[in-house]
N, C-alpha and C positions, 0 to 999 in steps of 0.2 A: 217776524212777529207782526201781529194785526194790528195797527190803530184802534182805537176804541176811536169812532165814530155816532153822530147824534145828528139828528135833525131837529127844526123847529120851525115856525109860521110866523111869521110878519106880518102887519099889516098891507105895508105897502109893496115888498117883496117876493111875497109868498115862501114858500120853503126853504130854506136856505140850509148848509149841512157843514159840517167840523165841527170843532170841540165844546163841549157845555161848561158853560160858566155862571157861577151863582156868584155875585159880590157877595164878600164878606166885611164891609164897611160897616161904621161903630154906629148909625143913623139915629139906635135907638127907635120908639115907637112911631114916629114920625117920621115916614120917608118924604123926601122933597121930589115936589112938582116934578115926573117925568120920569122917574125910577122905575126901573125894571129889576124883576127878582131874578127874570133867566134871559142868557145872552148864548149866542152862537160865535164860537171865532174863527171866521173863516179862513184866515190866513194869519201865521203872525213871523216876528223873527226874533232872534235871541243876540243880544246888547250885552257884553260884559258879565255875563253868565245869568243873567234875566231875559223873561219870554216879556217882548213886549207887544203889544197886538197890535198890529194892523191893520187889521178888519173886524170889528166886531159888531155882531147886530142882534138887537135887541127881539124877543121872540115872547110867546106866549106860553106860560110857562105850564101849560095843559097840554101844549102839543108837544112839546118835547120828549123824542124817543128814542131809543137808542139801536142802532145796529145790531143784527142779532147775528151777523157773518156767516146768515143761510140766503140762498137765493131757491125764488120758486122753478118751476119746471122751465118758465122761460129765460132763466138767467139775471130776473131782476133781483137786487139787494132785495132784502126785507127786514121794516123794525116794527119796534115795539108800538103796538097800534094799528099795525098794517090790519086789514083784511082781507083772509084768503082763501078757496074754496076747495074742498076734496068733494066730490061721490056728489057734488049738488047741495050740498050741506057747507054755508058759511059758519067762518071762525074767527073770531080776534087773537092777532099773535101778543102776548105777554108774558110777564117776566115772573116766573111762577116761585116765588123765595124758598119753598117747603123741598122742590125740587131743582132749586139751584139752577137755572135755566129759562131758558123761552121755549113759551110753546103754546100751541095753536087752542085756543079754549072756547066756550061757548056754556050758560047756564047749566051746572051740574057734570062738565064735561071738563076733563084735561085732557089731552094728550102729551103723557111725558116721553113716553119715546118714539122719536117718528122720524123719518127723513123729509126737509121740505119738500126735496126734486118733484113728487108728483101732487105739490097744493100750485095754485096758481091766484097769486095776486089778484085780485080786483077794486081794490080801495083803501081807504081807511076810517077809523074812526072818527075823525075833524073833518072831513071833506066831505064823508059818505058816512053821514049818521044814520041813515035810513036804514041802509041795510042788517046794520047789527037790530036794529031796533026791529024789522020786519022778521029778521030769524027768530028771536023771541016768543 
């Protein structure tokens, strides 16, 4: 069986990948000084029959995307947010609800059934805004 896998951005770290975690603390309207909504856990171990974490790091909760357990034609993982190109023509990979899936999209465009093997990474949507924006 696959882990469900996630990445997300740091400020200081940059990308960092394992498990998504959202506190569900009672906070109330008012979060305190330093609160983050989304957290990456990169390592943890389990205590007595609780996961306690080990690593956890605080991430930006726009960048967070998830494993799509396709790799492009050159073998690299791909998630959700990636950008990737067929025919010369960019696409953002997302997670299409209607079609229960990820999949390569672009204005007016889905692809619901495809094989990644012949798209090929070149970005993403947080790093490389341009791009989507110039396929537009």
């Amino acid at each position: 069986m696959n882990a469900i896998k996630f990445r997300g951005k740091n400020k200081q770290r940059g990308w960092v990948f394992g498990s998504y975690v959202e506190p569900t603390h009672g906070y109330g309207k008012e979060k305190p000084r330093g609160f983050h909504k989304a957290w990456i856990m990169t390592t943890a171990f389990q205590q007595g029959g609780w996961f306690t974490a080990a690593q956890c790091v605080p991430v930006d909760e726009k960048t967070v995307g998830q494993l799509t357990l396709a790799q492009d034609e050159n073998g690299r993982d791909l998630y959700e947010g990636d950008i990737v190109e067929h025919g010369g023509v960019l696409y953002e990979i997302r997670y299409i609800e209607k079609y229960m899936r990820f999949a390569p999209t672009r204005p007016g465009v889905v692809f619901a059934g495809f094989a990644f093997d012949h798209w090929r990474l070149v970005g993403n949507v947080h790093d490389n805004p341009e791009l989507m924006e110039a396929a537009e």
